[in-house]
C-alpha positions in Angstrom: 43.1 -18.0 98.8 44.7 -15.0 99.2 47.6 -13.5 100.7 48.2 -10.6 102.9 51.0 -8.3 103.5 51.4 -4.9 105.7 53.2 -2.1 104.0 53.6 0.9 106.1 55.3 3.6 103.6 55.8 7.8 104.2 55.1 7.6 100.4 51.8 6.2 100.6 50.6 6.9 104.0 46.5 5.8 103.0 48.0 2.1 102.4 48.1 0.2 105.7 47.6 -3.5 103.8 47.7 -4.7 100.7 45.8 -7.9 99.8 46.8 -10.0 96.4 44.9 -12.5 95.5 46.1 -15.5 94.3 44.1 -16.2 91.0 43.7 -19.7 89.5 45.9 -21.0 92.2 49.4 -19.5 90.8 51.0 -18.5 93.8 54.2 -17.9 91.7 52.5 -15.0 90.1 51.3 -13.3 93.5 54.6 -13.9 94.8 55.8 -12.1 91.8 53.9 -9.2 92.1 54.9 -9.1 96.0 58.2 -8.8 95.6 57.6 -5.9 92.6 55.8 -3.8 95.3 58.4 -4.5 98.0 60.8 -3.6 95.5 59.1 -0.4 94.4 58.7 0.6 97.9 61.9 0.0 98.7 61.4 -2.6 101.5 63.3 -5.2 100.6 66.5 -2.6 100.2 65.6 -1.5 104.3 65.6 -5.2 105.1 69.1 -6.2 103.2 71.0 -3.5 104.6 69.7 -3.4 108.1 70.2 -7.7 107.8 73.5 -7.5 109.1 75.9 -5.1 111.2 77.4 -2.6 109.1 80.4 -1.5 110.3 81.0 2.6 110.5 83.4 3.4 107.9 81.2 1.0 105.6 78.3 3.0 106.3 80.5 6.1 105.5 81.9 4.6 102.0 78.3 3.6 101.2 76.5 7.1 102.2 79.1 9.1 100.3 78.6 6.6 97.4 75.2 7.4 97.2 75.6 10.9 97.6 78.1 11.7 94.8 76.1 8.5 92.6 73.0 11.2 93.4 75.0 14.5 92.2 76.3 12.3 88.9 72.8 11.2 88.2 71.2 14.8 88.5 73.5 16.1 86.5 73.3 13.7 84.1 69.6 14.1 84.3 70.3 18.0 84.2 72.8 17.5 81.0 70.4 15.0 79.2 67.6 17.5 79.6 69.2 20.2 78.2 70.2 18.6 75.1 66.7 17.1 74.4 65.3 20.9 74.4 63.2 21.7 71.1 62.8 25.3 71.8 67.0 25.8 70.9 68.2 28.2 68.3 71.2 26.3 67.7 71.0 22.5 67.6 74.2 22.1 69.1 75.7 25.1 71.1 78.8 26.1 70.6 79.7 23.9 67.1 79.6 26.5 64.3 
């Protein structure tokens, strides 16, 4: 027994299908593992937002959330980076 499922991704363009198969008859685990690739290729986030009408100045409040969630995490990323650097002269910059 196995089950199939069609994942058509920009990401992975090669992938047309995946097949899982369903060892020792535990469906529970395939199903697991389903829903961690739909997840990872972001699938099942397509399918809840595009579920139900989304009004337009939702879809405005949610774009720009995601755009300034985006710049936050960057920096972040950026700020996180920079502090983790071995190759500093000073530990901490600017503390004497």
């Amino acid at each position: 027994m196995f089950l199939t499922m069609r994942l058509l991704s920009n990401r992975h363009p090669s992938f047309i299908a995946r097949t899982v198969f369903v060892r020792n008859n535990d469906v529970d685990d395939a199903c697991r593992l389903i829903n961690r690739i739909l997840g990872k290729e972001g699938i099942l986030q397509q399918y809840r937002l595009t579920r139900y009408y989304e009004k337009p100045f939702q879809t405005r409040r949610r774009v720009n959330h995601e755009k300034c969630k985006a710049i936050y995490n960057e920096d972040m990323e950026r700020k996180i980076q920079f502090v983790l650097r071995k190759n500093r002269h000073e530990p901490f910059p600017g503390c004497h």
